[in-house]
N, C-alpha and C positions, 0 to 999 in steps of 0.2 A: 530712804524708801523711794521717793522721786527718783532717783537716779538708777534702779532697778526698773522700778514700773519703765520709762523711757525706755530701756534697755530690751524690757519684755515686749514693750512694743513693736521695736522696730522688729522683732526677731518672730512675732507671732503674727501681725499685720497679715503677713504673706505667709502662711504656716506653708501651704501647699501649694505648687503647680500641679497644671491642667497633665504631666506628664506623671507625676506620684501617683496621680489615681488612676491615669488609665496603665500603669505598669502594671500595679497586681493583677486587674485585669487582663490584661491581655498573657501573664504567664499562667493564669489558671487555665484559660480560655484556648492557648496551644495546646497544654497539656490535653486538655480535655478533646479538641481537636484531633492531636496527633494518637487518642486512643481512637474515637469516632472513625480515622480513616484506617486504624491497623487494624480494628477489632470490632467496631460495630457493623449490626447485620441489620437494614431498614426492616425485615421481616419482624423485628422485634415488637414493632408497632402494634404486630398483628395477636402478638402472644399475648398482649396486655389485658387481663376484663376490666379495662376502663371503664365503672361503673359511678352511679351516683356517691357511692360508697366511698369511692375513688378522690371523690371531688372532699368530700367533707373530710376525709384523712390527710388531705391539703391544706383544708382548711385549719384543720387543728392544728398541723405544723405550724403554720402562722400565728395561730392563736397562742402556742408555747412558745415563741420568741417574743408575742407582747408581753405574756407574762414575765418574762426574762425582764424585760426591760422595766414592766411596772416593780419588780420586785428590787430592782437598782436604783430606781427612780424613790421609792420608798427609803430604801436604807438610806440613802442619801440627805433626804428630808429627816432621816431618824436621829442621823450624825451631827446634822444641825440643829438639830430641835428646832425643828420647823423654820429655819428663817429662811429656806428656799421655798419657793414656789414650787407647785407641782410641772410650771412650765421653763424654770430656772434647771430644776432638776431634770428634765429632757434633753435639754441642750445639754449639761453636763453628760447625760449618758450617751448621747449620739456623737457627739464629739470623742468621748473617749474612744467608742465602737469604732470614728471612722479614721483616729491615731492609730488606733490599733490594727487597722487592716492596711494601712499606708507605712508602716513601718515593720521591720522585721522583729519577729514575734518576741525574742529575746529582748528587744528594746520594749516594743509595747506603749501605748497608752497612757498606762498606768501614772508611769512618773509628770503627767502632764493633767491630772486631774487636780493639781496643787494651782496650779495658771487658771483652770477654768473657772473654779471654785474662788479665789482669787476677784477674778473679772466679775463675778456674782456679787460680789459685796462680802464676801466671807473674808478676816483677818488673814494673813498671810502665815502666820503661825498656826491660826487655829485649822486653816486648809492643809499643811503641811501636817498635823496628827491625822486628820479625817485621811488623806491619803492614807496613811502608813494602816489604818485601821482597815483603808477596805482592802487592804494586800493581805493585812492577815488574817481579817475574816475569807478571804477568797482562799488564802493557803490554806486554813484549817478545814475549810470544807474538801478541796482533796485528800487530805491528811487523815480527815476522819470517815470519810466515805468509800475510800478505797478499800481498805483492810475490810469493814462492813462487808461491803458486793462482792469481794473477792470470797471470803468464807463459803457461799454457796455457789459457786460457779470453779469447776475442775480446772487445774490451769492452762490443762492442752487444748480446753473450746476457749482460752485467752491467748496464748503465744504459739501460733501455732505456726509451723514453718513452711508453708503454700510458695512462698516467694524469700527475695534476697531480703528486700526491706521489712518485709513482716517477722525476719528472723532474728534480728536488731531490736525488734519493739521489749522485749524483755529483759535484756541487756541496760538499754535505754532510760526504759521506765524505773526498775530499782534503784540506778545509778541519780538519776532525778528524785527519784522519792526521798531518797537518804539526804540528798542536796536541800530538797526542800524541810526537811526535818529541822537543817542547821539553821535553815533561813528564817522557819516558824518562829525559831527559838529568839532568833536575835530580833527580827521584830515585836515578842513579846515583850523581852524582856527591854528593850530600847524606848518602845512605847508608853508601858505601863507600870514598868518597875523601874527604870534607869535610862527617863528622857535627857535626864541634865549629862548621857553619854554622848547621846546624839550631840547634845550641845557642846559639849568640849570637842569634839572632833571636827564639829563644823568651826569653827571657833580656833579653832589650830589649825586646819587650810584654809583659812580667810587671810591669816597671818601672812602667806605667800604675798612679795613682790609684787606681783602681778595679777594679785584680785583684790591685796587690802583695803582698797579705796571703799569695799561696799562693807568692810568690818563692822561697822555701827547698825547698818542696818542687819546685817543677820544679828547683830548681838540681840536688838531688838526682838526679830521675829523669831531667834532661837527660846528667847527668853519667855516671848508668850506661848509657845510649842509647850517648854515646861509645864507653864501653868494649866495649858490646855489638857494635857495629858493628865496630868492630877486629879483635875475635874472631871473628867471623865472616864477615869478608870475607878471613881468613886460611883459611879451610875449604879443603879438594882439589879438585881438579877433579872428582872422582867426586863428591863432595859437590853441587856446584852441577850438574853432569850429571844427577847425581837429579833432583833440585830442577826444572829445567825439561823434562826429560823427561815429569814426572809431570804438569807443567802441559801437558804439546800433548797429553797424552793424555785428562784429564780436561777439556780447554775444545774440543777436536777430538771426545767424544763429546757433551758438552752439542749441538755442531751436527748432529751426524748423527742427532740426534733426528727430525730435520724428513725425514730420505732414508727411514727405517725407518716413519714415517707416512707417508709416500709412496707408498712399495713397498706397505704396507696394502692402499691406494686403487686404488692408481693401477697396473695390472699390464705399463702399454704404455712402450716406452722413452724415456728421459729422461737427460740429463745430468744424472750423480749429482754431476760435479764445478761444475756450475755451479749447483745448489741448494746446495753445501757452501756455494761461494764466496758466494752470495746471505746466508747468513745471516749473513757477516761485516760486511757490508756493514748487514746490517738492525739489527744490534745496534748498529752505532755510532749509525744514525738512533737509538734510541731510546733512546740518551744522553741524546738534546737534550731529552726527550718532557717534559714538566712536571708531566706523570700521576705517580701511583705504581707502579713498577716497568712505565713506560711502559704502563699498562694502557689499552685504546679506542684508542689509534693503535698498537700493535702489532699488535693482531686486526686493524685498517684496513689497514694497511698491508701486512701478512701475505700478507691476501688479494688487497690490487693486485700485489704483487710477484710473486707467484706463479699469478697467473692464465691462463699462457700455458701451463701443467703441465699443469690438466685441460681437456677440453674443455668443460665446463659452469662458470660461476660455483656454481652451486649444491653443486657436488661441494668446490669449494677452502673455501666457508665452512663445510662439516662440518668439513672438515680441521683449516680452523683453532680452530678450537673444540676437537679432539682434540689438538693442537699445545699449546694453553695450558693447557688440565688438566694434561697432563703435569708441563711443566715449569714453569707457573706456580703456577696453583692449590693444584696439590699442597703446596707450599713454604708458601702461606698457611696450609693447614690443618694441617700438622702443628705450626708454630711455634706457631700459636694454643692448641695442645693442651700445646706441651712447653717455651713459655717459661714460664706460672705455677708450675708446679714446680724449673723453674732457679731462677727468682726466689727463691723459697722456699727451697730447698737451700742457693743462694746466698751471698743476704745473711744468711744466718743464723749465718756464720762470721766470725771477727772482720777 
C-alpha cells in the first residue's frame, strides 16, 4: 500500500496547472465571444424587464446549485455512514466538480472520487465501492427519469431540427441511453451481485509484467472492495431510498438551473417541462464533447437548442453566458482556490 500511496503522490501533488483551468475557460469564453461578435445586438440590454423579480430568479439559480452540491455532499456522508465530515464531504464534491470541468467529459471526475475519499481517511477498497455506487446511482437517475419526462412532452418540442447539431441530438441520445442501459447493468451487478468479478479481473491485469509489483496491494484493497460490497448491499430499504432520493433531488436542481435563468430573462410563457427535459438530453451530448467539461460545444449548443425560447438570438447568448458562470465556471474557481490547500493538508498525513 506504501508503494501506491507514494505513487499517488507524486501524480496528484500537482493534479493541475495554471494552463488546465484556464483552457476550458478560455474555449467556452471564444465560443461565446465569437457568437457575441457574429450575433449579438447591445440593443438587447434594452429588451430586458430587469426587474427585482429578475434578481431573485438569479438568485434561486444559485440557490439550486447549493442544493446540488448539498445533496452530494449528503449522499456522500450517507455512503460512509458518517465518517466524513460535512466539511471532508465538500472538498470531495468540489474537487470532483472541478476534475470534472478540467478534463473531458468522457473522462470525467468521477474515476478520481476513489483518490479523494482515499486522502479523507476512508479504506482504499471501501472508496473504490462508494465510487462505483455513486456512478450508479447517478446512471439510474438518468435511466429512470428520462423515460418519466419523456412520456409527457411530444418528441418534436425534444429533437427538433432548427440547426445541424440540434439534429444529432437524437441520434445521440438513444445511442447513449442503450449504452448506458449496458453500463447500469454491469455496475449493478459488479457491485452488488458479483464484486469478487471486479476482483478477478483486477487481479488478472495486475498479473502483467509491468504492474505486478503492486499485485499484493490490490489483492488487499480488491479483497476489502468484496467485503465492502456485501455489507453494503445488505443496507434497508430506507437506506438505499435515502440514497437515491437524494440523488433526483440534487441532479433534478443541477437541471432546473437553466428554468430559474429563464424565468430571469424571459418573463413570457414557456414549457418549464420541456426546458427541464432539454437539459437531459444536452448533458448526455456533452458526454461525447472531447473539450474539458464539454467546454465551446456546450455554450454552442446551449444556444442552438434553446433558441426557439427567446425571441431574439442575441437574448439566448446573454443567457448562456449566465447558464455557465453558474454552473460551470463557478466550480473552476473555487477548486483552483481550494485544491492547493487540500493538497497540502492532505498529503501531509501519513
Amino acid at each position: 500500500m506504501e508503494t501506491i500511496t507514494q505513487t499517488t503522490k507524486k501524480k496528484v501533488s500537482k493534479p493541475f496547472k495554471t494552463y488546465q483551468v484556464l483552457l476550458p475557460i478560455c474555449l467556452g469564453l471564444v465560443v461565446i465571444g465569437w457568437l457575441f461578435l457574429s450575433e449579438f445586438n447591445p440593443n438587447v440590454f434594452f429588451t430586458f424587464d430587469f426587474t427585482i423579480v429578475s434578481v431573485l430568479f438569479i438568485l434561486l439559480a444559485f440557490a439550486l446549485m447549493l442544493l446540488r452540491d448539498f445533496g452530494i455532499m449528503w449522499r456522500f456522508r450517507i455512503l460512509t455512514n458518517n465518517d466524513l465530515s460535512w466539511k471532508q464531504a465538500f472538498h470531495i464534491n468540489i474537487l470532483h466538480e472541478f476534475t470534472s470541468a478540467v478534463t473531458p467529459a468522457i473522462v470525467g471526475g468521477s474515476s478520481l472520487i476513489m483518490v479523494f475519499l482515499i486522502k479523507e481517511g476512508i479504506s482504499a477498497g471501501r472508496s473504490t465501492t462508494i465510487m462505483f455506487i455513486n456512478l450508479f446511482l447517478d446512471e439510474l437517475y438518468f435511466i429512470v427519469i428520462c423515460p418519466i419526462i419523456f412520456l409527457f412532452i411530444p418528441i418534436n418540442q425534444l429533437f427538433n431540427s432548427s440547426s445541424v447539431i440540434v439534429s444529432t441530438f437524437g441520434i445521440v441520445f438513444l445511442t447513449l441511453y442503450i449504452i448506458r442501459l449496458f453500463w447500469i447493468a454491469i455496475l449493478f451487478i459488479g457491485t452488488f451481485k458479483r464484486p469478487q468479478w471486479i476482483r478477478h479481473l483486477l487481479l488478472t491485469i495486475f498479473k502483467l509484467p509491468f504492474i505486478n509489483r503492486w499485485y499484493k496491494n490490490i489483492d488487499a484493497i480488491t479483497n476489502n472492495m468484496v467485503e465492502t460490497s456485501h455489507e453494503i448491499a445488505n443496507q434497508s430499504f430506507l437506506f438505499w431510498a435515502k440514497a437515491f432520493g437524494i440523488t433526483i433531488i440534487a441532479w433534478s436542481a443541477r437541471f432546473l438551473v437553466v428554468n430559474a435563468v429563464f424565468m430571469a430573462f424571459n418573463h413570457e410563457t414557456f414549457n418549464h417541462l420541456v426546458v427541464f427535459a432539454r437539459q437531459l438530453i444536452l448533458w448526455v451530448y456533452m458526454i461525447i464533447s472531447p473539450t474539458p467539461g464539454g467546454s465551446g460545444v456546450a455554450e454552442y449548443a446551449f444556444k442552438e437548442y434553446y433558441s426557439d425560447v427567446f425571441s431574439t438570438t442575441s437574448a439566448i447568448i446573454f443567457v448562456t453566458l449566465i447558464w455557465r458562470i453558474i454552473s460551470y465556471y463557478l466550480y473552476l474557481l473555487l477548486g483552483f482556490f481550494i485544491i492547493p490547500n487540500w493538497i497540502k493538508k492532505s498529503f501531509s498525513k501519513k
